[in-house]
C-alpha positions, 0 to 999 in steps of 0.5 A, a space after each residue: 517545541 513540536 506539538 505533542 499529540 495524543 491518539 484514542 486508538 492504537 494502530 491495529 484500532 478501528 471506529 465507527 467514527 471518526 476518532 482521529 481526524 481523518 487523513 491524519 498522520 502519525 508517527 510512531 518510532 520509525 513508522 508513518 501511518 494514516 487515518 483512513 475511511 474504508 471505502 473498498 466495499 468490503 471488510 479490510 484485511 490487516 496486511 491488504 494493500 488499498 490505493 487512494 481515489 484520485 477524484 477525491 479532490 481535496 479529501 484525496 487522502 481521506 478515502 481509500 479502495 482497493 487498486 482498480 485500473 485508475 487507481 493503480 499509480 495511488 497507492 495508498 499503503 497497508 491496512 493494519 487495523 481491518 475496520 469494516 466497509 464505511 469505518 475507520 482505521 489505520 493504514 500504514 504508509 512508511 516503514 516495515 510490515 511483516 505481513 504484507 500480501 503479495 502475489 507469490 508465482 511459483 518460482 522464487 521471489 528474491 529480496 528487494 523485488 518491488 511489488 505494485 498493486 493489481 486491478 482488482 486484487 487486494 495483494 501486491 505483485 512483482 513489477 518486474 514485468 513493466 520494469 523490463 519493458 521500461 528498460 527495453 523502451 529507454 535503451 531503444 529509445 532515449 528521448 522516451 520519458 518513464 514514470 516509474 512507481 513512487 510508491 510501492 513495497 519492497 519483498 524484503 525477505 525471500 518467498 519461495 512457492 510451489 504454486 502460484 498463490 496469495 502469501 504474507 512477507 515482509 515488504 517495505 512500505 513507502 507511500 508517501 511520495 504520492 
């Protein structure tokens, strides 16, 4: 029989403290989400990607920031709670969120573009740009090894803007094969 367990707060909860166990999973329906520690230094924002620090040693997925240059290949997932600087809440890791930010250019964005996070930024952006270069680099060079992103968001709906900008959409997010 599968262990039964009962949550004090809903997904889009915050705390003061640590009411769940931090790094705790949690499935409901078809959705994974995670327990977390805010530690971006700012206020979340519900839809904001955030990545894991990889010197946290065993409390790895305890902790998350925002994606910084050596935290860009951990993403982490999707606030869907906004606790404050130093509070808990819930980051959703696997399945549909209708409000991700991405990083919309001014020219259309098709469904099924993969987003990645960018130093600095709290959005995701298209990683067309290093999926070309990779695939230039592995037809000029067989013998070149490629770590592709193993955890990312998927556009599933098409964003089309007149100027570059910061915009919600719905985006697949999978982030736990990290």
């Amino acid at each position: 029989m599968p262990e039964k367990r009962l949550f004090t707060t809903s997904v889009t909860e915050k705390s003061a403290t640590d009411l769940e166990g931090v790094g705790t999973l949690r499935w409901k329906n078809d959705y994974l989400y995670r327990w977390v520690k805010n530690s971006t230094g700012d206020d979340a924002v519900v839809g904001d990607l955030v990545t894991y620090q990889p010197t946290k040693g065993s409390s790895f997925y305890e902790e998350v920031i925002q994606p910084v240059t050596a935290t860009l290949n951990h993403l982490a997932g999707v606030w869907t709670s906004a606790p404050e600087d130093g509070q808990y809440g819930w980051i959703m890791v696997k399945g549909y969120y209708a409000s991700v930010q991405i990083w919309a250019t001014d020219t259309t964005q098709a469904v099924g573009l993969i987003m990645v996070p960018q130093n600095a930024q709290d959005y995701g952006k298209s990683a067309a740009n290093f999926l070309a270069s990779v695939a230039q680099t592995v037809a000029s060079n067989a013998a070149v090894s490629v770590q592709l992103p193993v955890a990312y968001v998927e556009l599933l709906e098409t964003v089309a803007t007149t100027t570059a900008q910061t915009v919600a959409a719905g985006c697949k997010v999978n982030c736990i094969a990290v």
